[in-house]
C-alpha positions, -999 to +999 in steps of 0.1 A: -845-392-522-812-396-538-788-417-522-756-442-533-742-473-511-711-483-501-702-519-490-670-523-475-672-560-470-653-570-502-620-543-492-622-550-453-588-556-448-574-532-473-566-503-450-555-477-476-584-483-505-612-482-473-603-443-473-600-440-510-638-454-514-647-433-481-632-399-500-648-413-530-686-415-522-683-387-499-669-364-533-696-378-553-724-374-532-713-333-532-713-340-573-746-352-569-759-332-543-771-366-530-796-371-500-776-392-480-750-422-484-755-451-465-718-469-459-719-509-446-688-517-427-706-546-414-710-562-380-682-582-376-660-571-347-665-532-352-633-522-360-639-513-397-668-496-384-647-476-361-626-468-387-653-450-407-663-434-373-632-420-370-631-407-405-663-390-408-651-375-373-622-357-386-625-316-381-623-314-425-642-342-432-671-331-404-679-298-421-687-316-456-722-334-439-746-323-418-755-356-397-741-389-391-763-419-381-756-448-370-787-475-375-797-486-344-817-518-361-789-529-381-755-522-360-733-527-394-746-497-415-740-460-409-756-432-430-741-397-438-771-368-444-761-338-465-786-305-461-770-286-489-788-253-476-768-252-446-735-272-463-729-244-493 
């Protein structure tokens, strides 16, 4: 399975660059045709976490993945699945 990481701990509080990175991984997994990304906004107080909530949620963004899974083990990692036969 292919698959990259993204760790938002070390740009928490950087609002604007949170997207960037979010835009980022999401245009190189379609590159890559990856698997999956898994993105770690951390546990902290949830608020970065609903931030990238809310961004894989927009209507544009939505019809670029296929699922989007939160990890019910680990509350501070969410993972984005691409099926690129149903995505192209």
């Amino acid at each position: 399975m292919s698959f990259e990481k993204l760790d938002l701990h070390p740009i928490f509080n950087k609002g604007g660059q949170i997207e960037s990175e979010l835009k980022r991984i999401l245009n190189n997994a379609w590159a890559k045709k990856l698997d999956f990304i898994e993105i770690i906004p951390g546990k902290g107080s949830g608020q970065l976490k609903e931030k990238v909530l809310k961004f894989f949620n927009q209507k544009d963004i939505r019809q670029k993945y296929s699922r989007l899974d939160v990890d019910n083990k680990n509350f501070g990692r969410i993972f984005i699945y691409f099926n690129w036969n149903k995505l192209e």
